[in-house]
N, C-alpha and C positions, 0 to 999 in steps of 0.2 A: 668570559661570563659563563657558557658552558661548561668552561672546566671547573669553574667554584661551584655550578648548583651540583655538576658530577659527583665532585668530591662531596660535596654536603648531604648527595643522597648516601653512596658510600657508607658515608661515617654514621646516617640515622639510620642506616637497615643492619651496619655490624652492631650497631647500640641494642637494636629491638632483639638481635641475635643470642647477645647476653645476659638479653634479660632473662627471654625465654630460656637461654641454656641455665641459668641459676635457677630459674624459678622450678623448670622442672625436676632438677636436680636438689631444690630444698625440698618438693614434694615429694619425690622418691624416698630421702635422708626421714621423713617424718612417719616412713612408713617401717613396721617392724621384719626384720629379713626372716621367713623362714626356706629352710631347705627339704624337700619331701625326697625320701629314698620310695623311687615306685619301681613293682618286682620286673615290667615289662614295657615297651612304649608301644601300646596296642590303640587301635580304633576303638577297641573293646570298654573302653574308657572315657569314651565320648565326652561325658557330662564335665568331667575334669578340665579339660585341653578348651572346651565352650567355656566354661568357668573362668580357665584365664586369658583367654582371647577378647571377653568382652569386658575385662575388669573388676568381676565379681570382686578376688579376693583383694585391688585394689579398695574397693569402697566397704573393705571390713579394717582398713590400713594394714594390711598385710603385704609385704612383698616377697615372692613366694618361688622357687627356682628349684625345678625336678631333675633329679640327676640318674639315673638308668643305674638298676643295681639288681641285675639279674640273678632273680634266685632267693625265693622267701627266706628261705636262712643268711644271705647275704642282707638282707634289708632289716629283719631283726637285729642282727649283730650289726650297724651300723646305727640303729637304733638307742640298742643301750650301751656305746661306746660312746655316745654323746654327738657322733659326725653330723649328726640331723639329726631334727626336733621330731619330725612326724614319718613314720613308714605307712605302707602301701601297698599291701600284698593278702593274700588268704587266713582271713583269720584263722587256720587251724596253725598256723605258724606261732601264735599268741598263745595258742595250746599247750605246745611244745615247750615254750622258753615257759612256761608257769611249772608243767610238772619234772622240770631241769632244777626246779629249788633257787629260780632267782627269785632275790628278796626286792627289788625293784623291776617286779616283771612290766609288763606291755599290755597296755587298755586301749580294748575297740571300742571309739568312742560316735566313728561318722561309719554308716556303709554306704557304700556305688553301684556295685552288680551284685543280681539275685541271682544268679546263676552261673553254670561253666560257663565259658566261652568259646570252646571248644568245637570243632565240626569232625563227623569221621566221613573222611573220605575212601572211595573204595576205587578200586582200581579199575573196576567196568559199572556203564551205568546200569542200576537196578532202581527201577519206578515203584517198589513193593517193597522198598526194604524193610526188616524188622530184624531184633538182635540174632533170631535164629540163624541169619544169613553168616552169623560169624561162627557156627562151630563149625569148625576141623580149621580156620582159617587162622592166618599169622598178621599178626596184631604189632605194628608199633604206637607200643600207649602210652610214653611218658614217662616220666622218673617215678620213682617204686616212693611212696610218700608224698609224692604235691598231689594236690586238687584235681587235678584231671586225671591222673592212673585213677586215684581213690573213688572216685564219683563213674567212672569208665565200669571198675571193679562193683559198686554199688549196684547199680543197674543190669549191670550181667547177674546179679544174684538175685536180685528181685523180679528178673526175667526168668529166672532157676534155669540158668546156665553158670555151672562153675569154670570161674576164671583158669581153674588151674587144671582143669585136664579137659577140659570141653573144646579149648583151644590154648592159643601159642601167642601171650603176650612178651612183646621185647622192652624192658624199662633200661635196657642199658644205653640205650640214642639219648644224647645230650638233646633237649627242646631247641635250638638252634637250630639243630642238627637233622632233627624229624623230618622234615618237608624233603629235604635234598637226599635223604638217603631215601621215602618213598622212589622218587624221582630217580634214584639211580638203581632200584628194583629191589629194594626190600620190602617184601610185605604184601599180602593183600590189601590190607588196609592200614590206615593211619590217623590218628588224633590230632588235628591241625588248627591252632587260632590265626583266627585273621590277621594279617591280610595274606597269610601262606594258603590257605584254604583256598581262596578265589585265583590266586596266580597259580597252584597246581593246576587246577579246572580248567582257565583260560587257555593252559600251555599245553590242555589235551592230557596229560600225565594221569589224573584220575577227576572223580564225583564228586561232590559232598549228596550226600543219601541222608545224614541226620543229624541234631542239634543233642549235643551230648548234654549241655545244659537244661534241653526241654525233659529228657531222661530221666537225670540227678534230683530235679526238686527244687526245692526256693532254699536258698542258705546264702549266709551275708558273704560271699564267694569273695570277693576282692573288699576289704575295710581300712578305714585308714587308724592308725595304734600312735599312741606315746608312750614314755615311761609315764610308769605310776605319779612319779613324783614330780617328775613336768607338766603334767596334768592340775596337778596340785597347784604347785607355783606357777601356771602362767592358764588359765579359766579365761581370760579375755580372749588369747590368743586360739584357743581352743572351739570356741564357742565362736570366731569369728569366720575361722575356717570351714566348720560345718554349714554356719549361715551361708556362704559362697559355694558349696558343697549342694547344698538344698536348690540354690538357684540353678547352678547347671542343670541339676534331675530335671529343674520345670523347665529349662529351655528344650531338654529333648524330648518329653512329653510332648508340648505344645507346639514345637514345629515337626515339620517336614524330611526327609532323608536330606534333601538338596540344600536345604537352609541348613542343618547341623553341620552338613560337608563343610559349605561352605565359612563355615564358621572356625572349623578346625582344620584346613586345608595346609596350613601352613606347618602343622605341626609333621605333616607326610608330606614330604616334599617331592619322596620317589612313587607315591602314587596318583594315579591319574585322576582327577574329578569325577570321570565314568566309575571309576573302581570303589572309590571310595565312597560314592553313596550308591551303589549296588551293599558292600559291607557296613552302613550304618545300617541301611534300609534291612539285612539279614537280621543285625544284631535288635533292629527295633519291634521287628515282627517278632521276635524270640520273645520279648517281654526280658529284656536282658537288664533292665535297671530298676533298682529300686524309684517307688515316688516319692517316698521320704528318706532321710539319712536312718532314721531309725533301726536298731538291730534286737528283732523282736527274739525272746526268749525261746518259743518255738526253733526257728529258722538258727540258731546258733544252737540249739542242741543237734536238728536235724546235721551238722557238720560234724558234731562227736558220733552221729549214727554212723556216718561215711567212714569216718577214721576208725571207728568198730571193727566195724563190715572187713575194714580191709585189713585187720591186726596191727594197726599204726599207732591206736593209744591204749596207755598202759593204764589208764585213770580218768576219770571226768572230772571236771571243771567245773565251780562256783559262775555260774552265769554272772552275778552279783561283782566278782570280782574283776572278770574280765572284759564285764560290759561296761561301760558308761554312758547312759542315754538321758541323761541330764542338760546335754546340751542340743538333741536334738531337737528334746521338747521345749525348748527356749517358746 
């Protein structure tokens, strides 16, 4: 008798097993797959990684899978090759492929961070710092054209310190690269996002002294882009992503360092709970996110200022063209 009701629980708990395995797997099949190419897997990104942690872009029916494609020109060029529907990187990248003469360029349609992300750290601590502290010093800043040189460059000229003989920037360190060659003694200082910035500090190696994004200004720093024409044909998909987009911003607003950690905890698996809301809690006091997805016309020219400044655009850009803020105003 035991062994019959045994088996008969058995066979009613593989049954329930099935259901639930179909069921969930008809829920997922009813959802539309997108793929995001993002330029970096950063803390820096908070609202994203919250976004799909609690389901956001589930309950827009989106199923949604970020695949690490370092390098804003790697993630455009994955963009309009068709590998993915949606990129994830600086819009000055969207810049670039417009005044390239593609006739299917790349529309910033959601932004995330209003700022670098960026920390410079210095090799001894200075309680006073200000940019003067860098002339005569050796500088690794980042590749010559991304967002961090450009906005690093900015800021030394608005300080009226010229980059190019005031001091000794190095753009030939691969970003990877930055943290471990400070670390193994180049440089008085260095340009580091998190979470490299907090593990130099901890491991004694150097500072952070100041927020290179507080520097730079408000510019839609990190936006998420499609093709033009994807844009076109698929407005549901578009507009469903930014609505899950919008809710992350409010979950970081509204909570806590501890509560956003813990919410994205999983996506850093090699950093510690301590660290990691030490680095939310950095990046929340920065004012590091936008509150809406919106990418106002100001804050997207101030990015043609940057690229100015540093000799990196050869032409401005139709805000009209390259924005599309149609769906944030949904």
């Amino acid at each position: 008798m035991k062994k019959y009701i045994y088996g008969l629980i058995v066979i009613v708990l593989v049954g329930i097993s099935a259901v639930l395995f179909f069921t969930f797997n008809k829920e997922k099949s009813d959802l539309k797959k997108i793929t995001v190419a993002e330029v970096a897997h950063s803390i820096f990104y908070a609202p994203q990684y919250a976004a799909d942690h609690l389901g956001y872009f589930e309950e827009e029916g989106l199923d949604v899978e970020f695949i690490l494609t370092a390098g804003a020109d790697k993630v455009t060029a994955a963009v309009l090759s068709g590998d993915v529907e949606i990129g994830f990187c600086g819009s000055e990248a969207t810049i670039y492929v417009y005044n390239q003469g593609e006739k299917d360029y790349l529309v910033n349609f959601s932004a995330l961070t209003k700022r670098d992300g960026s920390f410079i750290v210095s090799r001894e601590p200075m309680e006073n710092f200000t940019l003067e502290d860098l002339k005569g010093s050796y500088v690794i800043g980042g590749r010559k054209g991304g967002m961090p040189e450009m906005t690093f460059e900015y800021a030394l000229r608005e300080a009226g310190i010229d980059p190019g003989s005031d001091l000794t920037i190095d753009t030939s360190v691969a970003f990877a690269a930055m943290g471990g060659a400070f670390i193994g003694g180049t440089g008085d200082f260095v340009n580091l996002f998190e979470p490299q910035a907090t593990e130099v500090e901890k491991e004694g190696y150097g500072y952070v002294v100041a927020s290179l994004g507080q520097l730079g200004g408000t510019v839609p720093y990190t936006a998420y882009n499609a093709k033009k024409s994807y844009i076109e044909s698929n407005p549901d998909v578009i507009e469903g992503y930014t609505r899950a987009i919008q809710k992350g911003l409010d979950f970081v607003h509204e909570n806590t360092p501890e509560v956003i950690a813990e919410a994205i905890i999983d996506y850093f698996p090699d950093t510690s709970m301590n660290d990691l809301v030490t680095i939310v809690k950095r990046y929340k006091d920065n004012d590091s996110w936008f509150t809406t997805t919106e990418i106002k016309e100001e804050d997207f020219n101030h990015i043609m200022d940057i690229m100015e400044s540093a000799g990196e655009l050869d032409k401005r850009v139709p805000f009209e063209d390259l924005v599309d803020t149609s769906f944030s105003n949904q």
